[in-house]
Each structure stands twice: as C-alpha cells, then as structure tokens.
C-alpha positions as CSV (number, residue, x, y, z in Angstrom):
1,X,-66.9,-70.3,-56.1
2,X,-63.3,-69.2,-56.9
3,X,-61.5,-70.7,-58.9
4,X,-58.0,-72.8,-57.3
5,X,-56.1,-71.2,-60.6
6,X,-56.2,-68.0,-58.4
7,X,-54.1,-69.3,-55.3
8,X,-51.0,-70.5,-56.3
9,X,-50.0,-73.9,-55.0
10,X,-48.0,-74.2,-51.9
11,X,-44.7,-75.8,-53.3
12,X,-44.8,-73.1,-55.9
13,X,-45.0,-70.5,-53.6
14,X,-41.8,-67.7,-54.6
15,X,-38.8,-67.7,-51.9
16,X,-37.8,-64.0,-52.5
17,X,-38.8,-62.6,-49.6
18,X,-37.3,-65.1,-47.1
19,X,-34.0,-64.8,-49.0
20,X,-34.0,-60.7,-48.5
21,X,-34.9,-61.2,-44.8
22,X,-32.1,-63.6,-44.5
23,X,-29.7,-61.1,-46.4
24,X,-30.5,-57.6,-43.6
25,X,-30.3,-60.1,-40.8
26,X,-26.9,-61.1,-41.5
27,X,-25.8,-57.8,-42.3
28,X,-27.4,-56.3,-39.1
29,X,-25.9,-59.1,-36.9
30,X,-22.7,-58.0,-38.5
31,X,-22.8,-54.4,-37.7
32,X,-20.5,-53.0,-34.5
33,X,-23.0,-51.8,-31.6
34,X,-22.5,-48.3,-31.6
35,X,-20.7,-46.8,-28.6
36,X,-23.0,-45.1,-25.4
37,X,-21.9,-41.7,-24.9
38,X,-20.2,-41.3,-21.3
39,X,-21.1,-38.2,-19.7
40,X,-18.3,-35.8,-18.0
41,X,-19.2,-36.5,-14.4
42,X,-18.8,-40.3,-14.5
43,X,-15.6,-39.9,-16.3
44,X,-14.3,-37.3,-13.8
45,X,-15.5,-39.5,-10.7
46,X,-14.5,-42.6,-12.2
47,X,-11.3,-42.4,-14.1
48,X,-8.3,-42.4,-11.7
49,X,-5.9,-38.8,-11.0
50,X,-3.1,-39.2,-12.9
51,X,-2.2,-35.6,-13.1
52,X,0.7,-34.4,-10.7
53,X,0.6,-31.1,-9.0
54,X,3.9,-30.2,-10.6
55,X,2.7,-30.8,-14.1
56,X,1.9,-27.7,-16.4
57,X,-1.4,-26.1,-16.2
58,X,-4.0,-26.6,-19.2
59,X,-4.2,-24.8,-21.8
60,X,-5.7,-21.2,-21.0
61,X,-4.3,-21.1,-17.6
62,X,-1.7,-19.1,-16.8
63,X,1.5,-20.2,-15.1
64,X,1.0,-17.0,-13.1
65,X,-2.4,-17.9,-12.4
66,X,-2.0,-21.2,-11.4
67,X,1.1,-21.2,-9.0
68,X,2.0,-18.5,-6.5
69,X,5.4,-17.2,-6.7
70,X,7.9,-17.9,-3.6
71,X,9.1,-14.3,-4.2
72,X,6.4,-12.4,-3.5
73,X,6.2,-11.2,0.2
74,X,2.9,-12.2,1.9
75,X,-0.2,-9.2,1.7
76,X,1.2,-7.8,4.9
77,X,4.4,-7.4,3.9
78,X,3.3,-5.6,0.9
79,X,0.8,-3.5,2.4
80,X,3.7,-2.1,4.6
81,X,5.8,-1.6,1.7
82,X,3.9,0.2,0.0
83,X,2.7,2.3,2.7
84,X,6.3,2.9,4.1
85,X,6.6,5.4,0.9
86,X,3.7,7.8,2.0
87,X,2.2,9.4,5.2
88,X,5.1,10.0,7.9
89,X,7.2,8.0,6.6
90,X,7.6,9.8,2.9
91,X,10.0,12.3,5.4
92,X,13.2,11.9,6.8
93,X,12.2,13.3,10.3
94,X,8.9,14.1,12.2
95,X,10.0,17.4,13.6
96,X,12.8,20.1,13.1
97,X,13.6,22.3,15.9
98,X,14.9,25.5,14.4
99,X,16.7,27.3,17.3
100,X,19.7,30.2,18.1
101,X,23.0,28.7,19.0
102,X,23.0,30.4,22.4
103,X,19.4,28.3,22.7
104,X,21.1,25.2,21.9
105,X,20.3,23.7,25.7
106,X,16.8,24.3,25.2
107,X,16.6,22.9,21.7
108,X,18.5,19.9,23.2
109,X,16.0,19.4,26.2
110,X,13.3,20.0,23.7
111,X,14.5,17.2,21.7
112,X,15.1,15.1,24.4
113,X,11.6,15.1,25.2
114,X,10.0,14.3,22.1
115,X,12.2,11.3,21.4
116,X,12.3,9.9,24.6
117,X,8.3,9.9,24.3
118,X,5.7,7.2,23.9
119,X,5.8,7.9,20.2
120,X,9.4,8.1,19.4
121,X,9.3,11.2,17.7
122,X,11.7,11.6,14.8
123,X,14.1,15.4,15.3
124,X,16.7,17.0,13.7
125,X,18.9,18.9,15.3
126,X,21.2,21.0,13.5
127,X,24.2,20.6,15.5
128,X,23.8,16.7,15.6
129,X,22.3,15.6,12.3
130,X,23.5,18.4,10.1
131,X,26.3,16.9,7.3
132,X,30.0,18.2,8.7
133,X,31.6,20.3,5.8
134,X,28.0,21.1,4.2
135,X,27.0,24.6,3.4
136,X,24.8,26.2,6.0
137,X,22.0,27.0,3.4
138,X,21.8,23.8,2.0
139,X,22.1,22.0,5.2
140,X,19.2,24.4,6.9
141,X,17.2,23.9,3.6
142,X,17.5,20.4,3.9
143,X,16.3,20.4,7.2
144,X,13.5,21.5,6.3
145,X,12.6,19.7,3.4
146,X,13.1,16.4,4.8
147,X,10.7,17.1,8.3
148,X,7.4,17.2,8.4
149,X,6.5,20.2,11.0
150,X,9.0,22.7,12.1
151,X,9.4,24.2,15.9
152,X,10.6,27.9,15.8
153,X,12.3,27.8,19.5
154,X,11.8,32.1,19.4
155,X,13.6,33.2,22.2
156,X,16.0,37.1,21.9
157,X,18.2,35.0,20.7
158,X,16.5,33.7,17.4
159,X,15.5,37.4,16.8
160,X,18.8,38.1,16.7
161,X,20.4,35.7,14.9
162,X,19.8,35.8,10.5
163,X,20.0,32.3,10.3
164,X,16.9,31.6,12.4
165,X,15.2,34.6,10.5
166,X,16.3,32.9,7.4
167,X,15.1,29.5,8.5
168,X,11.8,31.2,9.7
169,X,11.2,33.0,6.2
170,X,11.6,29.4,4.3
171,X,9.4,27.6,6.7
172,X,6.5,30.1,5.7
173,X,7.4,29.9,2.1
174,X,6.7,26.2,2.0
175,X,3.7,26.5,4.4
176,X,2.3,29.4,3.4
177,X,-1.5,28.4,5.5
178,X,0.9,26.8,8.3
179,X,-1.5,23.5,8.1
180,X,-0.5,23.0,11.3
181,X,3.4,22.4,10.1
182,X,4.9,25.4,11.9
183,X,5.0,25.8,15.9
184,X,6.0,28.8,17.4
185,X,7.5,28.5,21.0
186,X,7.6,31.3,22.1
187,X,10.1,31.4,25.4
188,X,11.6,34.4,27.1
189,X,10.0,37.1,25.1
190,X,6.7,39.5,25.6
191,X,3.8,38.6,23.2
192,X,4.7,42.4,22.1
193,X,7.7,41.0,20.9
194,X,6.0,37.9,18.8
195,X,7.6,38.1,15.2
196,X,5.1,40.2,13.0
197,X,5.0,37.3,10.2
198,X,3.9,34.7,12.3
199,X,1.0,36.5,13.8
200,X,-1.9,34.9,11.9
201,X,-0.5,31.5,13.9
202,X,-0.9,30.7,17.6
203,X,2.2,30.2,19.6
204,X,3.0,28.1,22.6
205,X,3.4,29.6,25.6
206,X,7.2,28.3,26.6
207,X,6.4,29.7,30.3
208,X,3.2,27.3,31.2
209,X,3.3,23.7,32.4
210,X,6.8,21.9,31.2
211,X,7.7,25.0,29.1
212,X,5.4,24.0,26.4
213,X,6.8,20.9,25.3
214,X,3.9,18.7,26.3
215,X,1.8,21.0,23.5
216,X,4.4,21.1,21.0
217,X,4.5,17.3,20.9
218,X,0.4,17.2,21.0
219,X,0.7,19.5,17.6
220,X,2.9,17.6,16.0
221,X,0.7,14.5,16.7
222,X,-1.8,15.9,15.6
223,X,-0.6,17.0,12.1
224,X,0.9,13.5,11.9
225,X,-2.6,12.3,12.3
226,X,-3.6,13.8,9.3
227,X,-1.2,11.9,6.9
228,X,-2.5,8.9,7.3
C-alpha cells in the first residue's frame, strides 16, 4: 500500500500553474484582433467612384493615351489627307494637250470634252493656264511636269512648228517606255507621215468616231487607274 507522504495534501497543493494561465489569458484578451485582408474586387465593387473624368490619369498612363485630342481630324479626314499627297492628286493637272497654235480650236474642243466629262478631267492649256510674262521653255516644261499624261494633238501643223517638236522631245525624255503617259492624236496626216520617234507607240486615229476624243479620255483613265 502507498504511502499518503507521496500525494501531497490538497491545501498544499502549489498555485503556479493557475497563476501563469491567468497571466497569457489577460494578455491574449488584451491583444488587437488582427485585421482580415479585403480582396480587390470587393473593394472595387463596394467602395463608392470618387474619381472625376477630368481628373489626371494614374500613374503609367499617358495623357496622350488616356484623352483624345479635339485637334486631330477624325480617321477619314486623315486618310484623305494623307492620300491627297499621292496618286492623281501629287500633279497639278490630269492631262496636257500639247498642240500648234493654228490647232488651237481643236485643242480647245479637245479640252472641252474631257472636262466637261463624267470624270472632270483636270487640262492645261497653254494659252489659258500658261503664266502671262513667263518664258516659253519654262512655261512648256512646267506643263509637263505638273500633268500626269500628255496628248500630242499631231496635225501639219505641230510638224511644223519647233515648239511642239520641242515639247514632243521632253515628253519622251521623261517617259522614255511611254507607260501609257503619252497619246498621240494623230489628225489630218497620213500614217506615212507619223513622227519617226513615236513609232514604238500606238496613236489615235483623230478621223474615227468623235475624232478620237472618246479614246483619248479612255487612256488617260486608264493610266489614272494605275496610280491608285
């Protein structure tokens, strides 16, 4: 039988332990709760928009970015812009009808015909659109420079006069392969008499249907096509 020296008695028993449990308890109890992470979507759904559409964007964001400029034309607009500076429209005019002054009724029908088309066909005409007091050269050079195809009107006339030859010689020098950028109409002359430097091109025949202004503007459509 044990003996009772081994149990202590019970008003001797030691209070240590119930005074350390006391002790955390307190100090637990006086701990803050620690704060429940809030997740981005509740915060976003919840909190109220404060932010004004005029306010500055966030960092990162571009003012460029983030607001479209009033100056800017709309795409359309641009898109014509831009395209205004090539194709037909990098040239002044669509056609120039390079004729003899004693052909200048038949240049001025010819003209007639291919603005007063469907199209609107852009011409110069030397005796309308050339600059008063400007040199001949320079002013036939010009003419050239700033159209897109060039109509010889070749008629005895324009075989006779040296502006027309001169006029004639340029054209080739800039289009060497034609491309489609020179038309000869030829008009009151024998194919015999078709100028020698123009005979790797096809003419139009002045003496068919509507003296071969219906095909001279069909050829100049048709190179116009290609610039696009």
């Amino acid at each position: 039988m044990a003996s009772s020296s081994s149990f202590p008695a019970p008003g001797s028993r030691s209070r240590k332990p119930l005074g350390k449990m006391a002790d955390w308890l307190r100090q637990a109890l006086s701990k803050k709760p620690k704060e429940m992470p809030v997740s981005q979507e509740s915060t976003s759904s919840d909190a109220p928009q404060t932010r004004s559409q005029d306010s500055s964007p966030p960092p990162g964001l571009s003012l460029a970015t983030s607001v479209v400029s009033p100056d800017l034309p709309p795409a359309h607009e641009a898109a014509s812009s831009s395209s205004s500076s090539s194709g037909r429209w990098s040239r002044d005019y669509d056609v120039c009808v390079c004729h003899s002054e004693e052909d200048l009724a038949a240049a001025q029908e010819l003209v007639a015909y291919l603005e007063d088309s469907s199209v609107g066909l852009r011409c110069f005409l030397q005796l309308r659109d050339a600059a008063p007091g400007g040199a001949i050269v320079s002013e036939l050079c010009r003419a050239l420079d700033s159209s897109h195809c060039r109509v010889l009107l070749i008629t005895p006339g324009f075989l006779r006069d040296p502006w027309c030859r001169y006029q004639m010689l340029q054209a080739l020098s800039q289009a060497p392969g034609a491309e489609g950028r020179i038309i000869p109409l030829l008009a009151g002359l024998a194919r015999a008499a078709y100028p020698a430097e123009l005979r790797f091109m096809y003419f139009v025949d002045g003496q068919g249907p509507e003296r071969g202004f219906r095909q001279v503007k069909e050829a100049v459509l048709r190179y116009l096509q290609t610039l696009r």
